[in-house]
PDB file of N, CA, C and O in Angstrom, chain B, residues numbered from 101:
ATOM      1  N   UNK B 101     161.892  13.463 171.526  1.00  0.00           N
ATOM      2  CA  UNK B 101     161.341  14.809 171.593  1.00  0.00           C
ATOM      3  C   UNK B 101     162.135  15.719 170.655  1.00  0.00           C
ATOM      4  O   UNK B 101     163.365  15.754 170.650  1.00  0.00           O
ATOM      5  N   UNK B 102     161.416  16.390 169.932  1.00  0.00           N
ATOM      6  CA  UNK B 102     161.966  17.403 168.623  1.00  0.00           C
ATOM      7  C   UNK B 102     163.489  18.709 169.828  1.00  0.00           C
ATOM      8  O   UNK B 102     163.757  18.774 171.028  1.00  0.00           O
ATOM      9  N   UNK B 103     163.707  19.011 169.309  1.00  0.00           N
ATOM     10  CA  UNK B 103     164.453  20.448 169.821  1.00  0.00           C
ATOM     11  C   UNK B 103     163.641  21.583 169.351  1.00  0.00           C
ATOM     12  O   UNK B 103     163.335  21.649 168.160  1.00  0.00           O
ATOM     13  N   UNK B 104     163.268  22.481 170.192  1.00  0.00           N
ATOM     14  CA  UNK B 104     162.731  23.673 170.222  1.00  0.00           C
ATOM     15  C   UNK B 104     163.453  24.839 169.113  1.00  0.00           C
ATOM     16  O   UNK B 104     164.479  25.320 169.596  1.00  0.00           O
ATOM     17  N   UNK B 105     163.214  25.205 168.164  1.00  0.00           N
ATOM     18  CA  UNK B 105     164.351  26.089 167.836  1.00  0.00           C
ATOM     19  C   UNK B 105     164.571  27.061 168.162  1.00  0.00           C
ATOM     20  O   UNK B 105     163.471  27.555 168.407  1.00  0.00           O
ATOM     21  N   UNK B 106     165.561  28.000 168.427  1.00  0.00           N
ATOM     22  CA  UNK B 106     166.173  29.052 168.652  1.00  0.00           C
ATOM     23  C   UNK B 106     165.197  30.149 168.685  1.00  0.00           C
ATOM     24  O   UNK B 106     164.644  30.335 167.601  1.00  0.00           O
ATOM     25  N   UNK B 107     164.799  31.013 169.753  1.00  0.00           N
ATOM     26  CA  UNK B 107     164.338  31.777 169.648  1.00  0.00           C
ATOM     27  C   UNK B 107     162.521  31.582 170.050  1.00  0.00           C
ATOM     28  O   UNK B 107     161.614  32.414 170.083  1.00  0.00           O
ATOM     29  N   UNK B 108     162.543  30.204 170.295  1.00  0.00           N
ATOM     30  CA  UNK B 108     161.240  29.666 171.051  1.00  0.00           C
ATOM     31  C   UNK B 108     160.697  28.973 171.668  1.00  0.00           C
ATOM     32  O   UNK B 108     161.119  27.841 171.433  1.00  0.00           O
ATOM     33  N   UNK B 109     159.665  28.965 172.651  1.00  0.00           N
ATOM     34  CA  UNK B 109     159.349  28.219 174.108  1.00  0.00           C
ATOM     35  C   UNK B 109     158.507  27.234 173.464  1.00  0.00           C
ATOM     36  O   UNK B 109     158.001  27.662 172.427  1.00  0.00           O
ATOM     37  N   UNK B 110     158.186  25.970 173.784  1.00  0.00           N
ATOM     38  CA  UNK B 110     158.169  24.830 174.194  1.00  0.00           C
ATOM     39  C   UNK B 110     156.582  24.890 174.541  1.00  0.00           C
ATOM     40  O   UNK B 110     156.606  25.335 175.689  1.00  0.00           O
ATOM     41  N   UNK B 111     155.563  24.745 174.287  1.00  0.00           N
ATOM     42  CA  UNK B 111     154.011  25.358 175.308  1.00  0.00           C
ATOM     43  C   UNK B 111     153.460  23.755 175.405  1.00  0.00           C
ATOM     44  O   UNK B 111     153.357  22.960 174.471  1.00  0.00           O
ATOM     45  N   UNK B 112     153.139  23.538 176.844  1.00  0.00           N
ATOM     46  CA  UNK B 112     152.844  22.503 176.682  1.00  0.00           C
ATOM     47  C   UNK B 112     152.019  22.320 178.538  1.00  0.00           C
ATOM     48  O   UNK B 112     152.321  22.725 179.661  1.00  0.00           O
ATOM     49  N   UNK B 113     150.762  21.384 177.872  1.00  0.00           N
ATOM     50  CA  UNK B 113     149.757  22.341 179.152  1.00  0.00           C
ATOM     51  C   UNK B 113     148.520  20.898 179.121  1.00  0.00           C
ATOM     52  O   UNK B 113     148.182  20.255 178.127  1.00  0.00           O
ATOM     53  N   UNK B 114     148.117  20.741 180.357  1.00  0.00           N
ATOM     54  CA  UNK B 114     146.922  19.574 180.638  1.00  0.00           C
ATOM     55  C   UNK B 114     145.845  20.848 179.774  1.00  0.00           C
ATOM     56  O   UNK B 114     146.081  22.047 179.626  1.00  0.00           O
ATOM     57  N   UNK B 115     144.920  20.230 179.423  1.00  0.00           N
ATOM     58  CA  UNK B 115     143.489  20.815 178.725  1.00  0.00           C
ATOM     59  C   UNK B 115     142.356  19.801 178.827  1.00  0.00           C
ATOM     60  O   UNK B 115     142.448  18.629 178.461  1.00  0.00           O
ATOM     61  N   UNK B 116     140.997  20.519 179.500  1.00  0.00           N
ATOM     62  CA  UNK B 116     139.769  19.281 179.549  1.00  0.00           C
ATOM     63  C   UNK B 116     139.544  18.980 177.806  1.00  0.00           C
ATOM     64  O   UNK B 116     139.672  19.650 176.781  1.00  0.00           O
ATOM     65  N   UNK B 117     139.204  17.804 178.091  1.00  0.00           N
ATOM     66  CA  UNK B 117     139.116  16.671 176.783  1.00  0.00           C
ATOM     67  C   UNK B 117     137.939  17.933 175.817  1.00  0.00           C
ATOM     68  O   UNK B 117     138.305  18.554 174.818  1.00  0.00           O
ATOM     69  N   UNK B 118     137.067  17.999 176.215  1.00  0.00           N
ATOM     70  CA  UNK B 118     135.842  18.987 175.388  1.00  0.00           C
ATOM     71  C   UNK B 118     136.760  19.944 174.876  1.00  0.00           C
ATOM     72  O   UNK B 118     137.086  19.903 173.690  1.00  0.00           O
ATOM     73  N   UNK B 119     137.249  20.879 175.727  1.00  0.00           N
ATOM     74  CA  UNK B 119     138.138  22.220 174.945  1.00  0.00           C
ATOM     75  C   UNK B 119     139.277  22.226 173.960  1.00  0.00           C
ATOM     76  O   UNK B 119     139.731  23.144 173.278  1.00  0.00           O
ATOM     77  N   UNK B 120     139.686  20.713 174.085  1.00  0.00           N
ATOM     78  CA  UNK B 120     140.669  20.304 173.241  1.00  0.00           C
ATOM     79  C   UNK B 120     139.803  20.055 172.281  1.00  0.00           C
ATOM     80  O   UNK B 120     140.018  20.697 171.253  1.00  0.00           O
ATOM     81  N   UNK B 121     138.668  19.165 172.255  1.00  0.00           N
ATOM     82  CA  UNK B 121     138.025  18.728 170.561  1.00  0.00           C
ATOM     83  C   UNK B 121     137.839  20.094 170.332  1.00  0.00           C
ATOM     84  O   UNK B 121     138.762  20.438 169.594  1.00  0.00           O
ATOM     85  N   UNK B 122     137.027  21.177 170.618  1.00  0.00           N
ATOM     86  CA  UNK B 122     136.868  22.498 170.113  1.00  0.00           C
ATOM     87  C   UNK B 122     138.154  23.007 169.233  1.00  0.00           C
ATOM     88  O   UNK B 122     138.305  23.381 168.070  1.00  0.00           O
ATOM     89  N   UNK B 123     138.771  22.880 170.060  1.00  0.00           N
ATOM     90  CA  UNK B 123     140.512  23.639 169.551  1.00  0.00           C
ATOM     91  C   UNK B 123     140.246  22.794 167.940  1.00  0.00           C
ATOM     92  O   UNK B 123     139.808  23.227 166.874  1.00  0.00           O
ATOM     93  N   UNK B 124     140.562  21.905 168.207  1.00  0.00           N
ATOM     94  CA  UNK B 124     140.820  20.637 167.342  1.00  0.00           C
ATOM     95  C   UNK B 124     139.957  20.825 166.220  1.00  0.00           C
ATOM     96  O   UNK B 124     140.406  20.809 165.074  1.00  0.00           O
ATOM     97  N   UNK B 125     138.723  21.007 166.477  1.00  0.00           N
ATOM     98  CA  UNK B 125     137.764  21.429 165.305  1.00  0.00           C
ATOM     99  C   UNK B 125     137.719  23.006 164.668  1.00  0.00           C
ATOM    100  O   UNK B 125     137.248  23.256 163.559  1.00  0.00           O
ATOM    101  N   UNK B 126     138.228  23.894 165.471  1.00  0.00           N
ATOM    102  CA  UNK B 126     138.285  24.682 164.725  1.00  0.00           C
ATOM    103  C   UNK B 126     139.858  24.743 163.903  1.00  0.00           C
ATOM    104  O   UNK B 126     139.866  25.547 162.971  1.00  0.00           O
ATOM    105  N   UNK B 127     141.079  24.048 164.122  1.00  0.00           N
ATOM    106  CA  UNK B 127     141.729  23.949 163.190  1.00  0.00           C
ATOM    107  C   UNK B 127     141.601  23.554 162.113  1.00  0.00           C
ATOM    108  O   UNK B 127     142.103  24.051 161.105  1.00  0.00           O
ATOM    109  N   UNK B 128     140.919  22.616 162.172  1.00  0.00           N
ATOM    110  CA  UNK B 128     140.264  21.959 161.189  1.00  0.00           C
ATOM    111  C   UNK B 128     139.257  23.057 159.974  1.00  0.00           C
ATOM    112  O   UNK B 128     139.603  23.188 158.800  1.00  0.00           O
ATOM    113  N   UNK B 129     138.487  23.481 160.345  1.00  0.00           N
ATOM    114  CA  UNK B 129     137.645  24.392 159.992  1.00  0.00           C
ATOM    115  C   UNK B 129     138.570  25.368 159.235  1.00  0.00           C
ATOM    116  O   UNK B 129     138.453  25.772 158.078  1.00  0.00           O
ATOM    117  N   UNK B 130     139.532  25.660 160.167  1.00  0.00           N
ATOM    118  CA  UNK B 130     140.064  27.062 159.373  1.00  0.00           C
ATOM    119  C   UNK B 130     141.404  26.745 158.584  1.00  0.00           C
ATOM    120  O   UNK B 130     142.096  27.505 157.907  1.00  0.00           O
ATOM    121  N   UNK B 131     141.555  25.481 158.854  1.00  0.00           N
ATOM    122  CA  UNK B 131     142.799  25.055 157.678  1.00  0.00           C
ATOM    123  C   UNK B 131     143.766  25.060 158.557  1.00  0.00           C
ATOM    124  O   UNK B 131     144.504  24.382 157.842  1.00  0.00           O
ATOM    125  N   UNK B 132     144.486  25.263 159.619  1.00  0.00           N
ATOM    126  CA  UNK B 132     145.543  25.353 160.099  1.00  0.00           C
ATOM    127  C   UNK B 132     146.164  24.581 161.162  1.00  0.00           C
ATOM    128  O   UNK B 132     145.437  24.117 162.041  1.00  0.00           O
ATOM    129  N   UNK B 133     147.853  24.317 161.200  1.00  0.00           N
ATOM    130  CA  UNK B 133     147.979  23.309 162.507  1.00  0.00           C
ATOM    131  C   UNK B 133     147.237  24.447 163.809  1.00  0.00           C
ATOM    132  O   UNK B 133     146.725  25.563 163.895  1.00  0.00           O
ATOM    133  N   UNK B 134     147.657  23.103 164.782  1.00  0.00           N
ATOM    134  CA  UNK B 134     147.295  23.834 165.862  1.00  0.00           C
ATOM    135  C   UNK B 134     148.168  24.886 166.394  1.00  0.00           C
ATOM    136  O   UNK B 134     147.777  25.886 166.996  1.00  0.00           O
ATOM    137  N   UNK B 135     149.596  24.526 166.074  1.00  0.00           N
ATOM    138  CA  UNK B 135     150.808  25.606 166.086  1.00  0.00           C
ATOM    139  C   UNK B 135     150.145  26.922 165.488  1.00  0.00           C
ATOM    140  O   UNK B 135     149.713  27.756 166.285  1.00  0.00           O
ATOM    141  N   UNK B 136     150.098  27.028 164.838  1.00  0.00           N
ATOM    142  CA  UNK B 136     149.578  28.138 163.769  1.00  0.00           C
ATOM    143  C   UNK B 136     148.346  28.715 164.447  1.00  0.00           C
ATOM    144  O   UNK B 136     148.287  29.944 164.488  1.00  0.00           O
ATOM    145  N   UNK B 137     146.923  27.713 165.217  1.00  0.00           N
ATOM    146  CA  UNK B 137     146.497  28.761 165.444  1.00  0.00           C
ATOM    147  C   UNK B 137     146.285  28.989 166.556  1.00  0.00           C
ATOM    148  O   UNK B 137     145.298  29.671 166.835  1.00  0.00           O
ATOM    149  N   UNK B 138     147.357  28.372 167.830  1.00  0.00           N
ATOM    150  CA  UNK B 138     147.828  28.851 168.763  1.00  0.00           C
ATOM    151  C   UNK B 138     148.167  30.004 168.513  1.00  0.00           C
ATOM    152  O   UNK B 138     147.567  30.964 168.994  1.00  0.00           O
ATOM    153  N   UNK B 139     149.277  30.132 167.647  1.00  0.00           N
ATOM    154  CA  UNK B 139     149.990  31.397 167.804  1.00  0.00           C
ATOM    155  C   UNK B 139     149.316  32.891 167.313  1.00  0.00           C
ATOM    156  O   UNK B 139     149.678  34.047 167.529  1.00  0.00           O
ATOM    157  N   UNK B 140     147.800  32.138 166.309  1.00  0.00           N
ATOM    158  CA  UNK B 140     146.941  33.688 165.859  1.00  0.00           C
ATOM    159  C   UNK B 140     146.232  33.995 167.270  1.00  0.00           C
ATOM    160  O   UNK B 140     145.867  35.106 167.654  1.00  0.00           O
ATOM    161  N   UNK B 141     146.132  32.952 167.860  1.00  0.00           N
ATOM    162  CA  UNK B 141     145.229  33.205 169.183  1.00  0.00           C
ATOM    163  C   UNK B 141     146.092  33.881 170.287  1.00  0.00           C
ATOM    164  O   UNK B 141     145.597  34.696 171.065  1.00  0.00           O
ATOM    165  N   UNK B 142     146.857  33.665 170.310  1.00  0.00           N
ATOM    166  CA  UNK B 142     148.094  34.421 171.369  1.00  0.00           C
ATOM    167  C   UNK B 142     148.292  35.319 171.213  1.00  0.00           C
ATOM    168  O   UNK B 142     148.314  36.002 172.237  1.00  0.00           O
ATOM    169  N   UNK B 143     148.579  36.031 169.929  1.00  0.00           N
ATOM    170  CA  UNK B 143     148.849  36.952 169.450  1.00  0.00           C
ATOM    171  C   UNK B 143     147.487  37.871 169.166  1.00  0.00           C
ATOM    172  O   UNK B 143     147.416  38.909 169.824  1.00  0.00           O
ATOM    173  N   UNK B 144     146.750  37.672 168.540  1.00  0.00           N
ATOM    174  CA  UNK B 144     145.025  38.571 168.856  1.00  0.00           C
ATOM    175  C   UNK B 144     144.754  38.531 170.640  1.00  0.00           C
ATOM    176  O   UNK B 144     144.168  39.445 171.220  1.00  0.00           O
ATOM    177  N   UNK B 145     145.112  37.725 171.102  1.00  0.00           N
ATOM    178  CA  UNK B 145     144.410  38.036 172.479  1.00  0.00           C
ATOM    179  C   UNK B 145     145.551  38.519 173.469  1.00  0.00           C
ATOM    180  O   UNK B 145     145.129  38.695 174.612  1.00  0.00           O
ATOM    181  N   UNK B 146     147.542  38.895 173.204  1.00  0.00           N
ATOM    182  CA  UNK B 146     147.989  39.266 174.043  1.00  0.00           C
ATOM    183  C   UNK B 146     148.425  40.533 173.445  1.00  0.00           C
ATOM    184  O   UNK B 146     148.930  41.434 174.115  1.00  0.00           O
ATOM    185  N   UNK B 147     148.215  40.600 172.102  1.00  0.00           N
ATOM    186  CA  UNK B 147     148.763  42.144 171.783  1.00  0.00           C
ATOM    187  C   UNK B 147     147.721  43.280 171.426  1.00  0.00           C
ATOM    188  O   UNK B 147     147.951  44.465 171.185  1.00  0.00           O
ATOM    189  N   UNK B 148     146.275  42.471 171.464  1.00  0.00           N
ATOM    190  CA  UNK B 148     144.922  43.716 171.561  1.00  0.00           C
ATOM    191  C   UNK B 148     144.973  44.575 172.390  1.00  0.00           C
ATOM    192  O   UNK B 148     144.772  45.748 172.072  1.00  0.00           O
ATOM    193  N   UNK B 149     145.349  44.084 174.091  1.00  0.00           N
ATOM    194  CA  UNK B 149     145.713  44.775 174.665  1.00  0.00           C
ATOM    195  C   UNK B 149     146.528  46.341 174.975  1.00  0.00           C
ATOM    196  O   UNK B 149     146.326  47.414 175.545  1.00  0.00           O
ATOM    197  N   UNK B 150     147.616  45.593 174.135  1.00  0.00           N
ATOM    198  CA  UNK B 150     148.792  46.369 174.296  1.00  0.00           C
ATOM    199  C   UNK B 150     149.044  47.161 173.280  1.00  0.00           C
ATOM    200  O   UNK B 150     150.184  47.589 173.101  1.00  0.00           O
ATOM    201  N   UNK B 151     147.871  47.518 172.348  1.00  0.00           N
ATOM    202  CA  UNK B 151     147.820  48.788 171.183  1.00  0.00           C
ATOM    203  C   UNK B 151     147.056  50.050 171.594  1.00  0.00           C
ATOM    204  O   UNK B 151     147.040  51.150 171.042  1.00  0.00           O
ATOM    205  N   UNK B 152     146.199  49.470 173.095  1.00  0.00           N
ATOM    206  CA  UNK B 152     145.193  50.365 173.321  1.00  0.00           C
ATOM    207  C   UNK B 152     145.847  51.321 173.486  1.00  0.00           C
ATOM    208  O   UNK B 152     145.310  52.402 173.729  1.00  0.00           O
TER     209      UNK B 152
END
């Protein structure tokens, strides 16, 4: 198992098989790991909030 680096959590989570190919295909689609667009998705959907 890699080491986490400094300054970040570890995300790691059961997902139904369908929502994972989705995930999976839209990385694909948009060019990016899934790291990457975890983190646009986390970030558009936990800090929209918090500009209102």
């Amino acid at each position: 198992m890699t080491k986490t680096p400094s300054g970040f959590k570890r995300l790691n989570a059961d997902i139904p098989e369908e929502l994972f190919k989705e995930f999976a295909k839209r990385c694909i689609e948009e060019g990016v790991s899934k790291k990457e667009f975890l983190v646009q998705l986390l970030e558009k959907e936990l800090f929209k909030h918090s500009k209102k």
